[in-house]
C-alpha positions in Angstrom: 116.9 133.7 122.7 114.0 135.7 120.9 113.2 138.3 123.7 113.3 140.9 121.4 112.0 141.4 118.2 111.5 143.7 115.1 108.5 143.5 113.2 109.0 145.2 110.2 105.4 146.0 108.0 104.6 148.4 105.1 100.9 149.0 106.9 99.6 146.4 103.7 96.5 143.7 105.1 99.1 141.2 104.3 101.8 142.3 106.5 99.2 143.5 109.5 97.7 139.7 109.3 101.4 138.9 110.9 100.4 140.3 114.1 97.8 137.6 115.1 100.9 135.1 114.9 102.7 137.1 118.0 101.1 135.2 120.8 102.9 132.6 119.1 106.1 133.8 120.2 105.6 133.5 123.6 106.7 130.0 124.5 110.3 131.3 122.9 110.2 134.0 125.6 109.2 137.3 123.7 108.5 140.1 125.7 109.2 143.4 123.6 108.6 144.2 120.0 109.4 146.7 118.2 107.9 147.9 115.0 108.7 150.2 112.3 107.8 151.1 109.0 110.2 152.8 106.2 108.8 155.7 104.1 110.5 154.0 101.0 111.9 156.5 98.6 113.1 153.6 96.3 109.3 154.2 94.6 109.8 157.8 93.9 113.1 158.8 93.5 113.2 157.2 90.1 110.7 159.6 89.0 111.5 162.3 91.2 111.2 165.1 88.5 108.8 167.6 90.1 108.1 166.3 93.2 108.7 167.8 96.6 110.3 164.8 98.4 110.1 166.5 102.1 106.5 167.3 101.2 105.9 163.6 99.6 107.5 162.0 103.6 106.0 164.9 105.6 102.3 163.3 104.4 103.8 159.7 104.8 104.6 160.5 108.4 101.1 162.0 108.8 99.5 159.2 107.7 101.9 156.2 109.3 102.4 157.9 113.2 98.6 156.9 114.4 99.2 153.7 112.6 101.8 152.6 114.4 100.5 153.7 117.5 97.5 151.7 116.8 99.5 148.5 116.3 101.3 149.0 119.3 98.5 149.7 121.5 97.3 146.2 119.9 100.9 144.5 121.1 100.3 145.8 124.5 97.3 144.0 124.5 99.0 140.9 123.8 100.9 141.0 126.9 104.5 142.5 124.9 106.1 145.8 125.4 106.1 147.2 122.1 107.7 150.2 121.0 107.1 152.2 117.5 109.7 153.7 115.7 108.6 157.4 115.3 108.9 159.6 113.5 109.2 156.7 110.7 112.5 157.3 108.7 112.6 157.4 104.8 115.2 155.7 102.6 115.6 152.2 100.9 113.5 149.5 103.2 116.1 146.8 103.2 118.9 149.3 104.7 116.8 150.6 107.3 115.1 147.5 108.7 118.7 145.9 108.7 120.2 149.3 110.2 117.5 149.6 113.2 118.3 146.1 113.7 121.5 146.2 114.7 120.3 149.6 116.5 117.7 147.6 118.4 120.1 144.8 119.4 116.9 142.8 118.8 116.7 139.0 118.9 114.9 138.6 115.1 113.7 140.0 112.3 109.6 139.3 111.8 108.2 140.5 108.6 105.9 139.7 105.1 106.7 138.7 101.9 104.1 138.9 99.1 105.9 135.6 96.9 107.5 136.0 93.5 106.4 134.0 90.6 107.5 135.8 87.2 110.9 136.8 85.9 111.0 140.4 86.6 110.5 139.9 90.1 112.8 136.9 90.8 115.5 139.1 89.5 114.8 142.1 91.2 114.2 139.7 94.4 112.0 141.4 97.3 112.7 143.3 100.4 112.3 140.0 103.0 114.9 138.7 100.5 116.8 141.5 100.6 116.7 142.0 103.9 117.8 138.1 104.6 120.9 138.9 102.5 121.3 142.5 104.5 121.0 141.6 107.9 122.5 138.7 110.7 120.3 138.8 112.0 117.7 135.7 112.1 114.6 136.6 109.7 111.0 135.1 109.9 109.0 135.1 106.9 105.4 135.1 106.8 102.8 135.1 103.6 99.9 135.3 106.0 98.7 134.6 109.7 99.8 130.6 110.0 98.5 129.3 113.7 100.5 127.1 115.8 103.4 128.0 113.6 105.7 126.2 115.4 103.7 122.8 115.9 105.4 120.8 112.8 109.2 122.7 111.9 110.9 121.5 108.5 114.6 121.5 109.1 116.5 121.6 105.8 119.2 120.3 106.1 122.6 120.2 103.2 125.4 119.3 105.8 126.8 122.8 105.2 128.1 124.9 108.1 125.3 127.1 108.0 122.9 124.1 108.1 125.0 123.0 111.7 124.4 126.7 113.1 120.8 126.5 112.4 119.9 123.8 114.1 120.8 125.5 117.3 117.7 127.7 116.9 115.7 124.7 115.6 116.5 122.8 118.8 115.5 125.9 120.5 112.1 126.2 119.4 111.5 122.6 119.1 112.0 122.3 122.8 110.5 125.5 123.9 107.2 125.0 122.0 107.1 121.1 122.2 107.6 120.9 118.2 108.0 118.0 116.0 110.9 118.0 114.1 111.1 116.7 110.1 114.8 117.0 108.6 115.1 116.7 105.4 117.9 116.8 103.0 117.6 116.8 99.3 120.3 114.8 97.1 121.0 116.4 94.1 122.5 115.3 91.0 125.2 113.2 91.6 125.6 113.2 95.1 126.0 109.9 97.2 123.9 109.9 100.6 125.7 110.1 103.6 123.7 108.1 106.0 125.7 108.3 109.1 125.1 111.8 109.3 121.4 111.6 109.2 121.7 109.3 111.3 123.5 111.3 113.9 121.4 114.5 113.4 118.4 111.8 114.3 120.2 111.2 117.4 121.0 114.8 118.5 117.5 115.7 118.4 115.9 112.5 120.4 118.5 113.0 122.6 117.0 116.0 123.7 113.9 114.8 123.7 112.6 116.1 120.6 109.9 114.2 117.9 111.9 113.9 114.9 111.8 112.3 111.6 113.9 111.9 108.9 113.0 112.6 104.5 115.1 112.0 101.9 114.5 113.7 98.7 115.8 113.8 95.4 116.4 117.0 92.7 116.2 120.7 92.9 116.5 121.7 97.1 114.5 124.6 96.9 111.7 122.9 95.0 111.7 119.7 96.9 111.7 121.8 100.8 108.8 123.4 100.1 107.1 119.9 98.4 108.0 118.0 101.5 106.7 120.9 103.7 103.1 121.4 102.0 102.7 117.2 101.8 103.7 117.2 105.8 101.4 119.5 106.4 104.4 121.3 108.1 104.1 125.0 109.7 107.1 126.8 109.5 110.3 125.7 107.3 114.0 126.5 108.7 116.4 127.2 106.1 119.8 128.2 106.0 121.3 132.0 104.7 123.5 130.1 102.5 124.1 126.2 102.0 127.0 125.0 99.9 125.9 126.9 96.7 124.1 129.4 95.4 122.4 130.0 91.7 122.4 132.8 89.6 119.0 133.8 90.5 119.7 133.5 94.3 120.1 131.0 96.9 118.1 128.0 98.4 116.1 130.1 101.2 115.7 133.2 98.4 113.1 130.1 96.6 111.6 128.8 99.8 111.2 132.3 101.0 109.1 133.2 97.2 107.1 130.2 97.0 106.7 128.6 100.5 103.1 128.8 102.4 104.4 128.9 105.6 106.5 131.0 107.5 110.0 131.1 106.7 112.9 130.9 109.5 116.4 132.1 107.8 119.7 132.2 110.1 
């Protein structure tokens, strides 16, 4: 299921801290990655007055081709194929990562996210977010190198469709890398629990042998996931694209994505 995948970095300490996690891909079967950097012209073309955009992506490419060469000869050495993107192309990040994407046929998107904490950048959103809204591909979200990121999984979990298709890829990895499993479902103003379905979604899991646990929490979802998943002392956090609502700022996984710890799984 995750053969293939694209790790997207800006070349930052933050986003080159994602490679250490690879290895950690293995037990889902990765074998190739593929890595690219965009020359992103969203910074300059703003103020574009009296600059020489060829020039400005001709010294961008200079600089970026022996870094991603270095980063792949540091892949091989994990045991992957990996395959740089080069020469690096230059436009708006979010459209290229999702464009090579499809262009890759790769398996998941891997990639940084720095967090977002004031207005301003909640409403301008970031590329991770961006490119979760972009692409169909499944996106993983790191902050920083998390080990054993798939040793303790949050599953959120709002009943929606999207919820449903997720947990395919949380049964996945819960079974390929021996995870335990904590659903949790947040009740929000109003809303009566539906115990039957937790208690089914319990069953699935230990059906297939899988550790799981149940949490029921109360109030905002996106708040309350990431509580549950810092008290747990969870790893990773599974979230939905889209659950049965989104507000005006952005969805559920657009919040867990800005202020979660761990790595972030969207699909």
């Amino acid at each position: 299921m995750f053969k293939k995948v694209l790790y997207a970095t800006d070349l930052s300490e933050r986003s080159l801290a994602i490679l250490d996690s690879l290895p950690e891909f293995k037990c889902l079967g990765l074998e190739e990655v593929v890595i690219f950097r965009v020359i992103n012209l969203t910074r300059v073309l703003g103020v574009a007055r009296g600059i020489d955009i060829d020039a400005y992506i001709r010294e961008i490419e200079k600089e970026t081709i022996p870094k991603l060469e270095e980063i792949a000869e540091k892949i091989r050495g994990m045991g992957f194929v990996a395959k740089p993107i080069i020469p690096p192309p230059a436009g708006d990040p979010v459209s290229e990562i999702a464009r090579i994407a499809n262009e890759e046929g790769v398996d998941a998107i891997v990639m940084g996210s720095r967090g977002r904490s004031t207005i301003k950048a909640i409403l301008l959103g970031s590329t991770a977010e961006g490119v979760v809204r972009k692409s169909d591909k499944p996106v993983i979200v790191f902050k920083n190198h998390t080990p054993k990121i798939f040793s303790k999984i949050v599953y959120a979990h709002d009943f929606s469709d999207k919820a449903e298709k997720l947990g395919k890829y949380v049964k996945f990895v819960a079974k390929s890398c021996n995870s335990d499993v904590i659903v949790v479902h947040i009740l929000e103003k109003g809303e009566v629990l539906e115990e039957s379905k937790l208690d089914e979604i319990e069953l699935e899991f230990k059906n297939e042998g899988i550790d799981v646990k149940i949490i029921i929490g109360e109030g905002s979802p996106s708040k309350e996931i990431v509580k549950i998943a810092e008290k747990e002392g969870a790893t990773c956090i599974f979230v939905g694209r889209s659950g049965r609502g989104a507000g005006v700022l952005g969805s559920t996984a657009d919040f867990v994505i800005r202020y979660s710890k761990v790595p972030v799984f969207v699909a």
